[in-house]
C-alpha positions as CSV (number, residue, x, y, z in Angstrom):
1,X,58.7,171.2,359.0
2,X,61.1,167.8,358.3
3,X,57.8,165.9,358.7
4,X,55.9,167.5,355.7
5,X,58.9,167.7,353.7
6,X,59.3,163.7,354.3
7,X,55.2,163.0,353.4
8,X,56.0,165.5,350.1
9,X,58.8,163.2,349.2
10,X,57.1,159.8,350.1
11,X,54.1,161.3,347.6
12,X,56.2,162.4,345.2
13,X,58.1,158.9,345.0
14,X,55.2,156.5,345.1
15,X,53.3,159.3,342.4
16,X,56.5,159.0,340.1
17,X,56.3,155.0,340.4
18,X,53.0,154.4,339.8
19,X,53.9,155.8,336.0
20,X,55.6,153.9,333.6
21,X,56.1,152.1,329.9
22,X,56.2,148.6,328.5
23,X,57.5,147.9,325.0
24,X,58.2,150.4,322.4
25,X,55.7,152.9,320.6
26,X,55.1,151.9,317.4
27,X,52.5,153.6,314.2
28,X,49.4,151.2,314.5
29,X,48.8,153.4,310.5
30,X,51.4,151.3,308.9
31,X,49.2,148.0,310.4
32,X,46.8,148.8,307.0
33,X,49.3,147.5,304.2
34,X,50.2,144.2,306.2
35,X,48.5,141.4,303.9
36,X,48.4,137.5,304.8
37,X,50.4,135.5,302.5
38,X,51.7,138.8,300.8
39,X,53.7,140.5,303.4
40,X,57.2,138.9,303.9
41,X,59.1,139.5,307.3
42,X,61.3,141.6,305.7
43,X,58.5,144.4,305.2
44,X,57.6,143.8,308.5
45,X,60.7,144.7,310.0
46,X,61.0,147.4,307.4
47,X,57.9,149.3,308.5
48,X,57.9,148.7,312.2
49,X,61.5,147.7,313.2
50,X,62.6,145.5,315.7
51,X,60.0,143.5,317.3
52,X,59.6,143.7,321.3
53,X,59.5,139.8,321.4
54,X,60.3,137.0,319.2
55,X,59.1,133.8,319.6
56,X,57.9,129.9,318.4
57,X,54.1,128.9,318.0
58,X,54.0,125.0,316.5
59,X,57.0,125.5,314.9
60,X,56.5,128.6,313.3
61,X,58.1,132.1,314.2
62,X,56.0,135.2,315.9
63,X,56.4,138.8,316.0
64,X,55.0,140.9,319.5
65,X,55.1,144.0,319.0
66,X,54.1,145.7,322.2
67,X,53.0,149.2,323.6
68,X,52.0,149.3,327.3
69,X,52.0,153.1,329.7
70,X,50.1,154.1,332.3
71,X,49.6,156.7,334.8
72,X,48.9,157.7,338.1
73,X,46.0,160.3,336.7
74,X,44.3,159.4,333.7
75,X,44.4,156.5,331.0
76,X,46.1,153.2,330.4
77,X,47.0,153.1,326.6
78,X,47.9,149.8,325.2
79,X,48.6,148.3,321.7
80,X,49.7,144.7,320.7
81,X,50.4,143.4,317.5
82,X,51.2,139.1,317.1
83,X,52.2,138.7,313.8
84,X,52.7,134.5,312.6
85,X,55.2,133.6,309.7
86,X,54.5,130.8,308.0
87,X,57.9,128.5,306.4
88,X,59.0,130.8,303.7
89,X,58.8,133.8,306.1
90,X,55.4,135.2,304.6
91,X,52.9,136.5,307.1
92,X,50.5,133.7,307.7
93,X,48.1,135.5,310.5
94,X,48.1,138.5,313.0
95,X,45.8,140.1,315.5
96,X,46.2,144.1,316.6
97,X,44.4,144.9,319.8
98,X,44.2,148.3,321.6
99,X,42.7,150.2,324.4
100,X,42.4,153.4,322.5
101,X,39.5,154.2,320.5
């Protein structure tokens, strides 16, 4: 009886692991009104929040927003949106990729 309870408890622990979340959700819809050499930083941050990572590129600032889950049974979902500023904090270039059709 111990034994099956421990086997039920080893699944159940390596099932619950094998599930989990990278970055924050965010509404790939809003991704439509983003415009290059329009959109300032400021909208950005207004429409999606806080980025997941901020960073450099040949001196100029990037945006990651990220979206990563996954599961023991079914689908990995992902979405990632780089977003480049140019000097004057303007959006200069992005790129949106997903796993969901």
């Amino acid at each position: 009886m111990k034994k099956t309870q421990l086997n039920t408890v080893m699944f159940l622990v390596i099932f619950l692991a094998s599930c989990g979340t990278v970055g924050k959700n965010f509404d790939s819809s809003k991704l439509k009104s983003i415009q290059n050499n329009v959109t300032s930083q400021e909208e950005i941050f207004d429409r999606l929040g806080a980025p997941f990572k901020k960073g450099i590129e040949n001196g100029q600032v990037m945006w990651t927003y990220q979206f990563d889950q996954w599961n023991a049974v079914g689908p990995t979902h992902s979405k990632d949106l780089v977003i480049l500023f140019d000097k004057e904090n303007i959006v200069k270039a992005y790129r949106y990729t997903t796993s969901n059709p």
